[in-house]
N, C-alpha and C positions, 0 to 999 in steps of 0.2 A: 313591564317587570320581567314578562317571561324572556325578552329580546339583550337584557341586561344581562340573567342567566344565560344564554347560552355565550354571549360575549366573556363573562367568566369563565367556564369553563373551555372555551376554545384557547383564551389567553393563558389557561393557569395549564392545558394540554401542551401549548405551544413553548411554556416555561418549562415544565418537565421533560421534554424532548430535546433540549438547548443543555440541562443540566445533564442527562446521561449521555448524549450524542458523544463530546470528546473526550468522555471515561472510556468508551466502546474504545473509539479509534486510537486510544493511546495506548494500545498494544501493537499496533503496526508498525514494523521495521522497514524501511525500503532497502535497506542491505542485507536481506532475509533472502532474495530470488536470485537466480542463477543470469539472469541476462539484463546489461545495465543498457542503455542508451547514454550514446560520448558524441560529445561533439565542443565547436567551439560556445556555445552558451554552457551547457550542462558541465563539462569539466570532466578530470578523471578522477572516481571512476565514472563518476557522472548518474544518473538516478538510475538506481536498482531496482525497481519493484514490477520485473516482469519476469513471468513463470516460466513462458516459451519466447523462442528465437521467432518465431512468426507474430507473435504480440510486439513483442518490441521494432521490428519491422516495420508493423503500422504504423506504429506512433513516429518513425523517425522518417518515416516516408515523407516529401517534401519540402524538406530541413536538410539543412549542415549536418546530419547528425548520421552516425553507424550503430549498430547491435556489438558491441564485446562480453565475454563473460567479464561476471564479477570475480574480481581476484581476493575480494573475504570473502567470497562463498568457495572456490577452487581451493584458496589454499588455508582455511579457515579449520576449526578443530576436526577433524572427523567425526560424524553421529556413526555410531553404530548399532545395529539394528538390535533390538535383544534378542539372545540366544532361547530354544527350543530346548526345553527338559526330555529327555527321552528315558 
């Protein structure tokens, strides 16, 4: 009995982890970061989702692939910072 129980509860743990898991991640943009990886699989602008020019580096090391910036991040709306009340 008691071997049932924790089978439940690790299955119904395992369910609830399944249910919120791709609520989390569907807020991640990968044309949100400033440095895309291009090449002949990936395309242009080809996957965006590296913060620094040494991350993307990595990943394209060994590959067809180069580091460009993102051109929706360069020429995309301008954020501006909020202003200070003086």
């Amino acid at each position: 009995m008691r071997s049932a129980m924790w089978g439940l509860l690790v299955f119904a743990a395992l369910g609830s982890g399944w249910l919120v898991g791709p609520a989390s991640a569907a807020g991640f943009d990968p044309y949100d970061y400033p440095w895309c990886i291009q090449g002949r699989a990936e395309g242009y602008p080809g996957y965006c989702g590296f913060q620094t020019y040494a991350q993307c580096q990595a990943a394209a090391s060994g590959r067809y692939a180069y580091c460009g910036y993102n051109p929706r991040f360069a020429f995309g709306e301008q954020r501006l910072s909020p202003r200070r009340v003086r």
